[in-house]
Structures are given as C-alpha cells and as structure tokens.
gemmi code that builds the backbone of each chain (N, CA, C; Angstrom):
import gemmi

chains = {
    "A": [
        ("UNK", (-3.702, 13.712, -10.791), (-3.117, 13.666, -12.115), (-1.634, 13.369, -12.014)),
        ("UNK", (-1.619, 12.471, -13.210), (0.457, 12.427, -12.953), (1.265, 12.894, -13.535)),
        ("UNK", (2.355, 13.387, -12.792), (3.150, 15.004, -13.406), (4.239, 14.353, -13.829)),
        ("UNK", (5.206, 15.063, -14.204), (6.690, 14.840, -14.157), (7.382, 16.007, -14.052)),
        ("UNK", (8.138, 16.461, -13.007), (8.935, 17.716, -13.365), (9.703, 18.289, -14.246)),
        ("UNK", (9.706, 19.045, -14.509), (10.185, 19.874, -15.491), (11.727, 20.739, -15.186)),
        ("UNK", (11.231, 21.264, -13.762), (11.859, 21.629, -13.102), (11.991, 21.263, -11.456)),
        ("UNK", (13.010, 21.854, -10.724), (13.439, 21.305, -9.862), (12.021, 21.831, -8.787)),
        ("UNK", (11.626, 20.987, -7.970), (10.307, 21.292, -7.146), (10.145, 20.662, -5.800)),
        ("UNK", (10.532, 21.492, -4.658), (10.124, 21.106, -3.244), (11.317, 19.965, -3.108)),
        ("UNK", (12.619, 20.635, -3.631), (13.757, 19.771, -3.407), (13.838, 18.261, -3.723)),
        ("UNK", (12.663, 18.188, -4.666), (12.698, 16.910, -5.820), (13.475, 17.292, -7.021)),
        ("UNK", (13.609, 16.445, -7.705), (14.881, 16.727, -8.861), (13.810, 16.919, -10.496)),
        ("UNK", (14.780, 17.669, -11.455), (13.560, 17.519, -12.376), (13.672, 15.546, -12.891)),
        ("UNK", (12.491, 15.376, -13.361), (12.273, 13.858, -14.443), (11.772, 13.465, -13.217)),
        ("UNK", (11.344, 13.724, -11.605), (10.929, 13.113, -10.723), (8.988, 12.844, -11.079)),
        ("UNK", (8.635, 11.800, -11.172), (7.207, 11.822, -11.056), (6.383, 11.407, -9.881)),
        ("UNK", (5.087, 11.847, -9.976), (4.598, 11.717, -9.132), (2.665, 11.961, -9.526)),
        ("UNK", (1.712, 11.632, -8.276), (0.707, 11.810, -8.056), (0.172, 13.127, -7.862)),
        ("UNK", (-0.435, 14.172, -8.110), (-1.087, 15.479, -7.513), (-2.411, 15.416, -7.497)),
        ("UNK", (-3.173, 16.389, -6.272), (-4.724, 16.445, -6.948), (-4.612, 17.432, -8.388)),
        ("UNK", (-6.015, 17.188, -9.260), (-5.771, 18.032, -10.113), (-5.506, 19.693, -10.166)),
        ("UNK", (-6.280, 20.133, -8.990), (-6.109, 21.324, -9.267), (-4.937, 21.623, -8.982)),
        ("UNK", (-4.173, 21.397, -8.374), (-2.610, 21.753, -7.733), (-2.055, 21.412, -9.254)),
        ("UNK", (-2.311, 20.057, -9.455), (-1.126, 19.733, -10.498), (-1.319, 20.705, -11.871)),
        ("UNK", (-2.611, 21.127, -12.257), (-2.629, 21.850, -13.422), (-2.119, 23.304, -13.052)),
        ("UNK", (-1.952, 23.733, -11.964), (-1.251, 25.273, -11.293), (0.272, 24.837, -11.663)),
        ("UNK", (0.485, 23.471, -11.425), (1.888, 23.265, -12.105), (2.336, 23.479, -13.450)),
        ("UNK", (1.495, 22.870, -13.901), (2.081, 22.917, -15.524), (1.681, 23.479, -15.963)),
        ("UNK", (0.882, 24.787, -15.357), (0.621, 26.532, -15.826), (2.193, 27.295, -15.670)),
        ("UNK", (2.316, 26.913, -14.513), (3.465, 27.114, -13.711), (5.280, 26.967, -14.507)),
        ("UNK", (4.851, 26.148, -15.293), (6.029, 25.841, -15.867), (6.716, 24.304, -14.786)),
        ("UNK", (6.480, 24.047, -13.995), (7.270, 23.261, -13.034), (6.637, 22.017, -13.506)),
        ("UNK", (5.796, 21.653, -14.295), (5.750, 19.957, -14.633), (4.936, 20.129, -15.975)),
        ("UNK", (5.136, 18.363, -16.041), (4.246, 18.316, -17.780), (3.550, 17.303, -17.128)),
        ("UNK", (2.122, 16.929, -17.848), (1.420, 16.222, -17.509), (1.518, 15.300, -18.360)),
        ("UNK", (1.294, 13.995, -17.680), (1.715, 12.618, -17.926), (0.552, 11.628, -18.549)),
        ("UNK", (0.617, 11.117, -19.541), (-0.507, 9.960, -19.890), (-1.386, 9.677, -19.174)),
        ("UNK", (-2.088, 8.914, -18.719), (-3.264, 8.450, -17.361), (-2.512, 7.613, -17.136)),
        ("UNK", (-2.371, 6.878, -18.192), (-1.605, 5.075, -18.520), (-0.128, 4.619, -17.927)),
        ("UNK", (0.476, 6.407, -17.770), (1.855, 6.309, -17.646), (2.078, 5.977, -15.782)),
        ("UNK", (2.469, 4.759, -15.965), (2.948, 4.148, -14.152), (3.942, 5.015, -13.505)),
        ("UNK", (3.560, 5.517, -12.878), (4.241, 6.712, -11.831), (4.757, 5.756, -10.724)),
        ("UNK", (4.046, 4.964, -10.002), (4.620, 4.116, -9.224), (5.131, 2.627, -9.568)),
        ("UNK", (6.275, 2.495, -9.712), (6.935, 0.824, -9.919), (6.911, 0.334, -9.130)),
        ("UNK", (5.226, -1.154, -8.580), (5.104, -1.565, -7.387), (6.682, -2.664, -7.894)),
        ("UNK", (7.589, -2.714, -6.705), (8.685, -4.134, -6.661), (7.696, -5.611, -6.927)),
        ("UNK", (8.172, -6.311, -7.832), (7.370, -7.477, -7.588), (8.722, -8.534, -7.003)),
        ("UNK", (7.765, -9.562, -6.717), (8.660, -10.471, -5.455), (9.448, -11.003, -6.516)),
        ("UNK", (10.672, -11.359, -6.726), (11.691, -12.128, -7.357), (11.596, -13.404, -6.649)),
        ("UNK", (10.876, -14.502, -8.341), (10.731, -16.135, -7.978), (12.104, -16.730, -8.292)),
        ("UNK", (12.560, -17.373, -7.322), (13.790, -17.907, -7.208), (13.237, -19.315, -7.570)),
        ("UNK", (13.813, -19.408, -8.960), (13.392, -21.026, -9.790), (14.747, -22.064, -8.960)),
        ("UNK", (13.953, -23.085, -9.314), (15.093, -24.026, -8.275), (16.174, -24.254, -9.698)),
        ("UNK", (17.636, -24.565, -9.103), (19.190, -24.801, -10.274), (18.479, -26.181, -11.019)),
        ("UNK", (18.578, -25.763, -12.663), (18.839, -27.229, -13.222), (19.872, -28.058, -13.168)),
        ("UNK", (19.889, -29.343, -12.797), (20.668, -30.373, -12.548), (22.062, -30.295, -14.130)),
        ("UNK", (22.828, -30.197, -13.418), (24.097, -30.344, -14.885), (24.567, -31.984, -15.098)),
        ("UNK", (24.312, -32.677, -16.296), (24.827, -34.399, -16.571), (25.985, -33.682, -17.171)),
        ("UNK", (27.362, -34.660, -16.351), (28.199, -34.138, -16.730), (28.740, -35.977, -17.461)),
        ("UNK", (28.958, -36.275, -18.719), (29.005, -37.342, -19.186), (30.583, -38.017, -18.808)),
        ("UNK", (30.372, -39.464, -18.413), (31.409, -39.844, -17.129), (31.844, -41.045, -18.800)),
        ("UNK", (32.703, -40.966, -19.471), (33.201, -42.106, -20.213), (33.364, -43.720, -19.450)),
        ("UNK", (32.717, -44.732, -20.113), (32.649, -45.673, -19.211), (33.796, -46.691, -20.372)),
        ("UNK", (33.864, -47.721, -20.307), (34.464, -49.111, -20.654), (33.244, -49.600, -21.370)),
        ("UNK", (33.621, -50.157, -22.370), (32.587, -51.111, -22.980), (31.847, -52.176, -22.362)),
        ("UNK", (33.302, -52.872, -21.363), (32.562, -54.115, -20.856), (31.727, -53.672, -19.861)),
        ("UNK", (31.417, -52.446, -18.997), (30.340, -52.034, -18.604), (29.001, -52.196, -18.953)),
        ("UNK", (28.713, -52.518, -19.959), (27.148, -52.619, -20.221), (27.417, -54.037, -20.979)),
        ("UNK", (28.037, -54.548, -20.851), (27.904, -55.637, -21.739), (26.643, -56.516, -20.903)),
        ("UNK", (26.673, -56.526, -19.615), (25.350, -57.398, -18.916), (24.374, -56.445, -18.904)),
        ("UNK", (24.546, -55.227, -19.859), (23.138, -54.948, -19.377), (21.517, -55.504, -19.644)),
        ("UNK", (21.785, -56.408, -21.017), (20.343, -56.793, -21.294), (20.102, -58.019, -20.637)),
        ("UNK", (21.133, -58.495, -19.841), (21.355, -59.685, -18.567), (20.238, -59.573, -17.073)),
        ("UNK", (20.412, -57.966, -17.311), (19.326, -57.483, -16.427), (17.725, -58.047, -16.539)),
        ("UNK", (17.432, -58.001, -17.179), (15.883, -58.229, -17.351), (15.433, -59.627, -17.124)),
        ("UNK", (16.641, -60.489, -16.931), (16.481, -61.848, -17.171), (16.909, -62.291, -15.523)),
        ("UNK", (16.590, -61.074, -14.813), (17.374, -61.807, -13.261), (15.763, -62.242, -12.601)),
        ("UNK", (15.934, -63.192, -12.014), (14.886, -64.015, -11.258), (14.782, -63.976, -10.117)),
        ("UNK", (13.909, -63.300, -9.446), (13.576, -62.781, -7.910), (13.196, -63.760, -7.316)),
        ("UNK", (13.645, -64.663, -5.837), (12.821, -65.465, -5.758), (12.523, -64.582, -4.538)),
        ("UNK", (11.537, -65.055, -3.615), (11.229, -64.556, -2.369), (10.298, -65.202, -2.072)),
        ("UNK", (11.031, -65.789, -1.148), (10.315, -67.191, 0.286), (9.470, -66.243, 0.821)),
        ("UNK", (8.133, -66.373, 0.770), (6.841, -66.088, 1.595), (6.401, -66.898, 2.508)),
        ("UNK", (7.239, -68.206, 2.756), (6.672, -69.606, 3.592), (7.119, -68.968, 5.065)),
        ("UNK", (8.336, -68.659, 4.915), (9.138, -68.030, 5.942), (8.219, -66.980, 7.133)),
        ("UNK", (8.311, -67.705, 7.720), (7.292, -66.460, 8.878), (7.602, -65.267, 9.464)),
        ("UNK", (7.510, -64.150, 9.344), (8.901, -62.806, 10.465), (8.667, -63.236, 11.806)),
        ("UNK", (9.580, -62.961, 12.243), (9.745, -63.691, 13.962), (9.670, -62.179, 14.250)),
    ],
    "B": [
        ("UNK", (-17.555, 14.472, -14.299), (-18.853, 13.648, -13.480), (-18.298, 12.875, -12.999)),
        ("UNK", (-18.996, 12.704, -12.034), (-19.173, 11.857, -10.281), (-19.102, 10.201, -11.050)),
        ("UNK", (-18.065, 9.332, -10.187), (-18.101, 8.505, -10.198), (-19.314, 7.563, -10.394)),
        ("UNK", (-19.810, 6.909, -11.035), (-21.243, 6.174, -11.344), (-20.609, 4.705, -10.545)),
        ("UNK", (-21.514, 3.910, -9.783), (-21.296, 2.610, -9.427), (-20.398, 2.608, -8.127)),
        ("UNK", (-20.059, 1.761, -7.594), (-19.055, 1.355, -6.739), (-17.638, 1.631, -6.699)),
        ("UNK", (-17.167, 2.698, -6.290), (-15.841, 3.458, -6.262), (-14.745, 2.179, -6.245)),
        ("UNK", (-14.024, 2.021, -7.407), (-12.840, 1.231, -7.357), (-11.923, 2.085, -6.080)),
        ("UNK", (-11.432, 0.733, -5.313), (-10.982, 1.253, -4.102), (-9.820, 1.890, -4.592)),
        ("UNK", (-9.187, 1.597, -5.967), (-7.492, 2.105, -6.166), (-7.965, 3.884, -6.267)),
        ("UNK", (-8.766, 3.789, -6.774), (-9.030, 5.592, -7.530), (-9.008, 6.385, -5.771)),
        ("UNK", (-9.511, 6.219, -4.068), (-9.457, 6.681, -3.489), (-7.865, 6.509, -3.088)),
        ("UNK", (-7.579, 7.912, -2.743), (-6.167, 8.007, -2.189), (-6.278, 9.011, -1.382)),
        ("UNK", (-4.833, 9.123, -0.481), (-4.740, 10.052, 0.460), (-4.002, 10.913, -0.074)),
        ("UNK", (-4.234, 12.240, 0.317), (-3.172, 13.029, -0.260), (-2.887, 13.903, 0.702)),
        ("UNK", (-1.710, 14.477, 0.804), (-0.936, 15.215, 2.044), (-0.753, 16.972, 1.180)),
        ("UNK", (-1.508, 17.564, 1.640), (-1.959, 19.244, 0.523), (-2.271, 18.205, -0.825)),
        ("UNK", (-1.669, 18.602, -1.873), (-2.144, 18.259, -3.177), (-1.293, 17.007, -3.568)),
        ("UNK", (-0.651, 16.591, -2.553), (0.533, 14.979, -3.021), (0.044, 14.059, -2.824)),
        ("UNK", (-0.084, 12.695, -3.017), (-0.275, 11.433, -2.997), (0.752, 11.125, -1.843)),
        ("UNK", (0.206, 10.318, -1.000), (0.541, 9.522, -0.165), (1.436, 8.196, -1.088)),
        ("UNK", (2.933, 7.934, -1.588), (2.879, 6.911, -2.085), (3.345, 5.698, -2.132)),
        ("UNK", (3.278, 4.709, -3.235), (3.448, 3.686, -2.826), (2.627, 2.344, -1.968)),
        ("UNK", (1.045, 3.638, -2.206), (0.389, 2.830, -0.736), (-0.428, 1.979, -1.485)),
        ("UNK", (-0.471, 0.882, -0.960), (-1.521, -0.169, -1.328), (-2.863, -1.020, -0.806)),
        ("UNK", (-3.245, 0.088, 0.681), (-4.979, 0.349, 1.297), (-4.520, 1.226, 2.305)),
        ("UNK", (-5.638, 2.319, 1.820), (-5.880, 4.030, 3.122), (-7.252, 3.626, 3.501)),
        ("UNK", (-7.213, 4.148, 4.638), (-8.223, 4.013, 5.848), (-9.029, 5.413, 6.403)),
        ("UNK", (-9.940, 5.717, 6.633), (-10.612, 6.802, 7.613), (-11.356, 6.094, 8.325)),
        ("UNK", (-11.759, 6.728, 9.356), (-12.245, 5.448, 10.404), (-12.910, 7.466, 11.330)),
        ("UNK", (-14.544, 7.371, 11.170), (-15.052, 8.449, 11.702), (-15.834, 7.547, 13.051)),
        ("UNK", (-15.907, 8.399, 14.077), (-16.666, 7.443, 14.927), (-17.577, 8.380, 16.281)),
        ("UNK", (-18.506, 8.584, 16.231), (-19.044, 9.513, 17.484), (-19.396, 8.638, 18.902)),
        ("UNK", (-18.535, 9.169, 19.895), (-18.614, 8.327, 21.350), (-19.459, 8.570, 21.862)),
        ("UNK", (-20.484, 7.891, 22.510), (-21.527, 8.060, 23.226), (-21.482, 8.304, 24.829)),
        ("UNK", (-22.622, 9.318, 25.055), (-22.165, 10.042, 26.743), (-23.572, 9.400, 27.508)),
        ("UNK", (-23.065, 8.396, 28.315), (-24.910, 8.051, 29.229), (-25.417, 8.656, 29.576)),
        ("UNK", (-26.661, 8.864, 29.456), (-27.447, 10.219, 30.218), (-28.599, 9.009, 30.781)),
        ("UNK", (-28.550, 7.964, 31.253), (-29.426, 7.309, 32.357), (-29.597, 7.943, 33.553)),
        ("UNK", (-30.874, 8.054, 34.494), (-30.864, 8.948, 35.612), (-32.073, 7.649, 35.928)),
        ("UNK", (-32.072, 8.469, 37.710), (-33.125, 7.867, 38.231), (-34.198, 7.825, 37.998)),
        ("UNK", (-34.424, 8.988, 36.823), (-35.962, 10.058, 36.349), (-35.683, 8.870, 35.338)),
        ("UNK", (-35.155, 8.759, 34.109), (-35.506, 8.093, 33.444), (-36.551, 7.547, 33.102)),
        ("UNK", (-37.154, 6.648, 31.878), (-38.516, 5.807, 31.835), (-38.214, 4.897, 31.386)),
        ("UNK", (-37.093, 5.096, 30.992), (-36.352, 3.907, 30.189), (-36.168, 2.356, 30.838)),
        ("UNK", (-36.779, 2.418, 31.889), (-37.024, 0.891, 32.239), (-35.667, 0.188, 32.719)),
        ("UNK", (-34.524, 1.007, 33.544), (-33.010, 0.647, 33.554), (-32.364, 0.354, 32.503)),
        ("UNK", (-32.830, 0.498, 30.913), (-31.976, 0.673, 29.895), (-31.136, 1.505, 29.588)),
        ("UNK", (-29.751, 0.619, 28.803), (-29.180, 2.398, 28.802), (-29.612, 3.328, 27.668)),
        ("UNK", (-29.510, 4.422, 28.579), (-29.618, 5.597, 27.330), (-28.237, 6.708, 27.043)),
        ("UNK", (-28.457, 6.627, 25.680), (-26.862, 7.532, 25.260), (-27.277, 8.881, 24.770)),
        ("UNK", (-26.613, 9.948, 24.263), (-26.668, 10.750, 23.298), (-25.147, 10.738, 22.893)),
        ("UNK", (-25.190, 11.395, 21.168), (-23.692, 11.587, 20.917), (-23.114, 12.502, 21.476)),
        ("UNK", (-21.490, 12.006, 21.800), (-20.812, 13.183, 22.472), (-19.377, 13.241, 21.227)),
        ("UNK", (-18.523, 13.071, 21.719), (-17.222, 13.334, 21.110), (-16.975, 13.040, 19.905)),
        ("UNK", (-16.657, 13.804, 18.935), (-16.772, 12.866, 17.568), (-15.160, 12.777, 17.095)),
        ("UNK", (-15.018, 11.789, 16.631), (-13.346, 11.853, 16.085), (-12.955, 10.963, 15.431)),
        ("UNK", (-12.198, 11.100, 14.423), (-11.778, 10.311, 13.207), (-10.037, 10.095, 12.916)),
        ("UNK", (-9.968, 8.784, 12.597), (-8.769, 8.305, 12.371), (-8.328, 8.583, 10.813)),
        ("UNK", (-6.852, 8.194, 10.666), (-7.089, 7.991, 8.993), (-5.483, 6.622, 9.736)),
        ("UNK", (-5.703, 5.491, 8.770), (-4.421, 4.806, 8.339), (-4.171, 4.544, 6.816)),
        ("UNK", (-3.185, 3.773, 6.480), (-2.948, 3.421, 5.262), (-1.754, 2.511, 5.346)),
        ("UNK", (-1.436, 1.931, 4.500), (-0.336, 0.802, 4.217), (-0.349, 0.767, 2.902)),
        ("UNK", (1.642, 0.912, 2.672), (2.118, 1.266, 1.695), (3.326, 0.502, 1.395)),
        ("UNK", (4.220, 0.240, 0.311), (5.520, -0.209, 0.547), (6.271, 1.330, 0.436)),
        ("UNK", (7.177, 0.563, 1.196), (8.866, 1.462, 1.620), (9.989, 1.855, 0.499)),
        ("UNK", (10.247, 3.083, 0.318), (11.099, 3.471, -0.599), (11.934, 4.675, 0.011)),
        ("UNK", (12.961, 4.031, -0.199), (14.285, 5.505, 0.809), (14.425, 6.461, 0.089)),
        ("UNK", (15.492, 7.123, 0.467), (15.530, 8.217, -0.096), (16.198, 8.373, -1.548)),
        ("UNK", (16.744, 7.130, -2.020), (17.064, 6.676, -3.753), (15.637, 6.774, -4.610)),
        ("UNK", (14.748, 6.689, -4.009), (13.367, 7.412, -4.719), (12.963, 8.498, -5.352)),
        ("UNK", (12.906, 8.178, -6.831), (12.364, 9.598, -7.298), (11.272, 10.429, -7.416)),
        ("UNK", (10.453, 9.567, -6.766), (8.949, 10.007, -6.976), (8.769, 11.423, -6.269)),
        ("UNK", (7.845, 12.200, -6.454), (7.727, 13.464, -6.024), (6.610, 12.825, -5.018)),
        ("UNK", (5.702, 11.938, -5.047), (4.919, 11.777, -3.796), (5.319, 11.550, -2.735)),
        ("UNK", (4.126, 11.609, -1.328), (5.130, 11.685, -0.374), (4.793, 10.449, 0.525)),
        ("UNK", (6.311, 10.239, 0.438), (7.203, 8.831, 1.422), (7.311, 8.793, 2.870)),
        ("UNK", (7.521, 7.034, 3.243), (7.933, 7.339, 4.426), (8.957, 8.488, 5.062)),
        ("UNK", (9.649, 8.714, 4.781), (10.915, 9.749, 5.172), (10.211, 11.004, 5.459)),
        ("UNK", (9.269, 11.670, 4.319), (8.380, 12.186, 4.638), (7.163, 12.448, 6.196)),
        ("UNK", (6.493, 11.269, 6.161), (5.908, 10.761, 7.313), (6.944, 11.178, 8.814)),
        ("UNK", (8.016, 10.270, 8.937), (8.998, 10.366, 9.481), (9.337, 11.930, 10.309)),
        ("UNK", (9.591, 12.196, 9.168), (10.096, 13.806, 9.655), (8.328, 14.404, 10.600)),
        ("UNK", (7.246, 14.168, 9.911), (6.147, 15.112, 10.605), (5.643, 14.155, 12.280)),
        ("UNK", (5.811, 12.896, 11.727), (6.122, 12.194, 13.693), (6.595, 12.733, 14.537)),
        ("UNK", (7.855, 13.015, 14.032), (8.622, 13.430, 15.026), (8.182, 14.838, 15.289)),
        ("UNK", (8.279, 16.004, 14.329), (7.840, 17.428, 14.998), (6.717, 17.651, 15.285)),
        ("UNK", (5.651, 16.523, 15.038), (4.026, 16.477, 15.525), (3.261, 17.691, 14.809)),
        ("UNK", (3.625, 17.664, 13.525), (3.225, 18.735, 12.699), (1.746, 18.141, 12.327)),
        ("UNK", (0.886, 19.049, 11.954), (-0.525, 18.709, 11.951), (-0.400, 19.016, 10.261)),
        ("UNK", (-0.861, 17.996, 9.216), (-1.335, 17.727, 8.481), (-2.749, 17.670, 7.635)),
        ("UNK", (-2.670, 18.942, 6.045), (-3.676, 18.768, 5.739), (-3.684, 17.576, 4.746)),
        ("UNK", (-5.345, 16.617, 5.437), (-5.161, 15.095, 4.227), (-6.391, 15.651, 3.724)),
        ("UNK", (-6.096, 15.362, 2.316), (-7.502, 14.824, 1.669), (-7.848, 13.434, 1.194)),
        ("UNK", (-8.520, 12.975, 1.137), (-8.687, 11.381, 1.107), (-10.136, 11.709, -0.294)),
        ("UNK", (-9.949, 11.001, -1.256), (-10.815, 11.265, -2.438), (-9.993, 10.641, -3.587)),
        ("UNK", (-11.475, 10.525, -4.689), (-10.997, 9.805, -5.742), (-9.716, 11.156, -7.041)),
        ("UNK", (-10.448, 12.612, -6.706), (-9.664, 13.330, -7.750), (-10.621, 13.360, -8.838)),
        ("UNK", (-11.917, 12.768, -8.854), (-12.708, 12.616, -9.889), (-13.801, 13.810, -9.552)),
        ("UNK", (-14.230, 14.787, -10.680), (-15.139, 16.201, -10.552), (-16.436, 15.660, -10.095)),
        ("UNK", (-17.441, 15.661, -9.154), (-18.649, 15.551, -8.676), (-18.367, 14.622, -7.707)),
        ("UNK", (-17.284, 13.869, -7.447), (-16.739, 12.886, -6.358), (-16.641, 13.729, -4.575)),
        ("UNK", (-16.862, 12.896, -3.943), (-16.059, 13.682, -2.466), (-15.207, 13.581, -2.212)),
        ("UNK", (-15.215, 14.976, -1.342), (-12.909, 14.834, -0.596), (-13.578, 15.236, 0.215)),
        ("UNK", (-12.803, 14.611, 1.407), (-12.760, 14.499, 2.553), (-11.776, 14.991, 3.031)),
        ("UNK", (-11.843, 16.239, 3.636), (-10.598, 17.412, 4.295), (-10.699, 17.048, 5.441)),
        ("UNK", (-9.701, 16.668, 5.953), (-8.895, 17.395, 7.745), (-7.724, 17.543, 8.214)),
        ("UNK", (-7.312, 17.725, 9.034), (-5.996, 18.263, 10.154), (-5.832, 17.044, 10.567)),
        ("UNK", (-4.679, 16.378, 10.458), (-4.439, 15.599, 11.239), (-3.009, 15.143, 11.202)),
        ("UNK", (-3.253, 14.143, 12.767), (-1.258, 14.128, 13.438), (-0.939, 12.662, 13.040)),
        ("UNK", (0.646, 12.870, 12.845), (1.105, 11.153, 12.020), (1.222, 10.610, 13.544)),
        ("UNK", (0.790, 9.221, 14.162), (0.854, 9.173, 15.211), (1.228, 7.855, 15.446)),
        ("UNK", (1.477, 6.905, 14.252), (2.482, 5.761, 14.377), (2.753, 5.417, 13.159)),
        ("UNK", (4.107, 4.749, 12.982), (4.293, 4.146, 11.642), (5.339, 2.802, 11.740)),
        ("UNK", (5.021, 1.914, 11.269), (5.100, 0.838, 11.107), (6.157, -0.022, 10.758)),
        ("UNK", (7.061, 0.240, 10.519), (8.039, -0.432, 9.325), (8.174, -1.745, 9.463)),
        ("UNK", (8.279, -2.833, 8.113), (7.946, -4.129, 8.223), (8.736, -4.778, 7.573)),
        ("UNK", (10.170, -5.333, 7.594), (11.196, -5.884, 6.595), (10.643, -7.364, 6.925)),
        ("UNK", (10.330, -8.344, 6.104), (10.568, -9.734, 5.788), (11.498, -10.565, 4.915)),
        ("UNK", (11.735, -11.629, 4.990), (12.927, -11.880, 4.501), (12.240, -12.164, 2.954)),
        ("UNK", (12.576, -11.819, 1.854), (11.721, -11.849, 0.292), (11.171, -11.720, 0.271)),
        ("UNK", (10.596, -10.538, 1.075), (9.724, -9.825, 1.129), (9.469, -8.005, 0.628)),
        ("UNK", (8.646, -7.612, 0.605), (8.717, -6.006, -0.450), (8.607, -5.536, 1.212)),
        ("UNK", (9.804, -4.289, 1.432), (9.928, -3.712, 2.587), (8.486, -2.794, 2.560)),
        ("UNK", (7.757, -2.632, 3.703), (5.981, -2.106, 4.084), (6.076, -1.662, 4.860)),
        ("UNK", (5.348, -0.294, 5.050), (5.481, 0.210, 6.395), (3.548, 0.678, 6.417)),
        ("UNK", (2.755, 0.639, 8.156), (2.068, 1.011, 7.725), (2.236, 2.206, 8.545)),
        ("UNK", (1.072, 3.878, 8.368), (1.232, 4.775, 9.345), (-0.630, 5.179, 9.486)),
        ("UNK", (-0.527, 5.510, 10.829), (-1.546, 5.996, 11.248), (-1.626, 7.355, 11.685)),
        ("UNK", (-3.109, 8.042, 11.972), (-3.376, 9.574, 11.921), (-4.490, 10.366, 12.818)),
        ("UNK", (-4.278, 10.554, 13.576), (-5.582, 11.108, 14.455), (-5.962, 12.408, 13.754)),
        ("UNK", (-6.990, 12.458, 13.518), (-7.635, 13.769, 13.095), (-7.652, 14.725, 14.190)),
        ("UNK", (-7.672, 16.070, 13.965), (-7.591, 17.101, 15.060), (-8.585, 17.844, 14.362)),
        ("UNK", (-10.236, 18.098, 14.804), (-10.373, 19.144, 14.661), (-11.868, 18.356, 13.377)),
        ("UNK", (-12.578, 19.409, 12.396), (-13.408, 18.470, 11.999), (-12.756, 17.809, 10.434)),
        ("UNK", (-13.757, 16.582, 10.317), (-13.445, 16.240, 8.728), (-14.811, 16.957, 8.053)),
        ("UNK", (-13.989, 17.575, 7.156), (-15.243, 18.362, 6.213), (-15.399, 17.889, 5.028)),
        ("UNK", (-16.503, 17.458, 4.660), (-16.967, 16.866, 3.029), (-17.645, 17.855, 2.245)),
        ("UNK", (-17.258, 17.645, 0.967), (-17.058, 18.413, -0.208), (-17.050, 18.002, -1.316)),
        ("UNK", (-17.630, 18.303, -2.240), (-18.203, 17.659, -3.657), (-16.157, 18.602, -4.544)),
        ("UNK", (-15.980, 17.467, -5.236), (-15.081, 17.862, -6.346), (-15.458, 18.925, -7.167)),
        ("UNK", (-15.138, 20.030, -7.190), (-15.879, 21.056, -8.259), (-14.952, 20.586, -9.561)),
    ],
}
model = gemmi.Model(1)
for chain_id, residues in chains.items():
    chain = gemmi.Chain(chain_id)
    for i, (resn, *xyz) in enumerate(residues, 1):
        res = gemmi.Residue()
        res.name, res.seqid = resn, gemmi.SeqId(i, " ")
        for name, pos in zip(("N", "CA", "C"), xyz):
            atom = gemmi.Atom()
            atom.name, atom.element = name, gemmi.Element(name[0])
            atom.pos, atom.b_iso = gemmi.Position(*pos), 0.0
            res.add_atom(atom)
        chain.add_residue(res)
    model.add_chain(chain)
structure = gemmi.Structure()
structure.add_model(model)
structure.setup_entities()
C-alpha cells in the first residue's frame, strides 16, 4: 500500500512516500506515522530519457541589390549542351 | 481474493521487512535443488547416472534505477543495499504481490553484489543480487 508520512519515520522526513506491505503499512496509519495514499497516486517518478530535438535552422534575411535577380527568370532559359560523342579516356 | 489469471509481473515486488525494494523495474528468485550421484557398482541402472536431491538454495536479484540520497521516498534504495553489503547483514525479503489469498515468499538473505550502471543519457541502474540463507517459506496472504 502507498503511504505518505505524516511524521518523521526511520530517519525519513515527513511528506516522504513510499511502498509498504499492507499489514505494516495499516499499523502505520493506526500509528499515527502515515496517511494512506490513492492506489493511483505515483509514489515512484520513473526519470524518463530527455529527447534532445535537433536546433531549428535561423534565416537570417541578407538585403540584396535589385540588380541581383534581375537574371533570374534568365535562368530557365540556359541551354545545357553535353557532348556524348566524346569518349572518357 | 487471490489474484485470478496470470500475475501482472509489476504487482510482484520485493520487499525488505514491510518496504519495497525501490525504483526497481524486474526482481528475480531463482530456487534450485543440486543433485548428489548416488551411481555405484550395485547399481541396475545400466551405467546411467543416477541422482537424488541434495542441497537446496535460492537466489533473489532485481534491477532497479538509482536514486541518492536527494530521494524522498521512504522505500528502500541503493544506499540502503549499500550499507547491508558491506556489514553482511542478513535480510528479511518477501517477494509477493501484497494481494489477500496471493503468496509471499519469506527468507533470510545476504546482499551479495550490486551493480551500478551510469550511461551516457542514460537513467543511472544499478542491479543487486541475494543469496538466501536458510529456507524460503511460502505462505498464502491472509
């Protein structure tokens, strides 16, 4: 059963909780030395693993010149040639 | 009333007098009777071997995570453990669910290794082990 102290017990502090068998633990809280706890109430806080998410990328906006993009729709219109006659040595 | 069906393994725990072992996340008993040859020349047994039981003796382990002494829990911790290693103090465990018509399993027994396991992002684990001294006695939950 899960207790919580009430009072100070076996050099635990009171508000300390914990696990008992029942019969011990109900000699407690006859006892005055604990209150009995929900079923539900988590006595133990398992640590869970801390997911380390990867940093989002920061755009830090770089002011450009106009005539910078002025070729950009120049782009689409560039013509690849590539000699396939050519043999690799 | 007695557990009905297949004992959820979480409900069995160890307990040290009436405390929880805690933090632990799988306890162990491990009973085992050693066998003594009694083959002779009389035998009929055809050079097979023959045994009877001799020595009987039982382990207990468990594995738990690690919590120092910033822990408030009243169950009992490695540090705990720790201290009865070292003075080789003999320990009463009960190992049982805590449930009325269920079994507990009583004995004496010595902390006789413990484990400690740091990984790097990892939950600090220690495991400890227990030789029984003496018998394990079973017993219905009244």
């Amino acid at each position: 059963m899960k207790l919580r102290l009430i009072k100070t017990w076996n050099g635990k502090p009171i508000g300390a909780t914990g696990v008992f068998l029942s019969d011990f633990g109900k000699q407690l809280v006859a006892d005055g030395i604990a209150e009995h706890l929900d079923d539900d109430f988590v006595v133990e806080q398992m640590p869970e693993k801390q997911v380390q998410e990867a940093p989002q990328p920061i755009y830090i906006p770089v002011p450009m010149p106009m005539d910078y993009f002025q070729d950009e729709n120049e782009l689409e219109k560039i013509d690849v040639k590539i000699d396939l006659s050519k043999a690799k040595k | 009333m007695a557990t009905t069906g297949i004992i959820n393994g979480t409900l069995m725990r160890l307990y040290k007098d009436s405390t929880a072992i805690g933090y632990a996340t799988s306890c162990q008993m491990n009973i085992s009777a050693a066998m003594r040859e009694i083959l002779t020349k009389d035998s009929a047994a055809g050079g097979w071997r023959e045994v009877k039981k001799g020595q009987l003796s039982g382990t207990l382990s468990t594995e738990a995570l690690y919590a120092g002494p910033g822990d408030s829990s009243t169950n009992y911790l490695f540090d705990d453990l720790f201290t009865d290693l070292i003075s080789g103090t003999a320990l009463t465990i009960k190992f049982t669910t805590d449930v009325q018509g269920d079994n507990v399993f009583t004995m004496s027994a010595i902390c006789t290794s413990l484990d400690l396991n740091a990984a790097v992002e990892e939950n600090t684990s220690y495991s400890a082990s227990f030789e029984v001294t003496g018998a394990i006695v079973k017993t219905t939950k009244a």
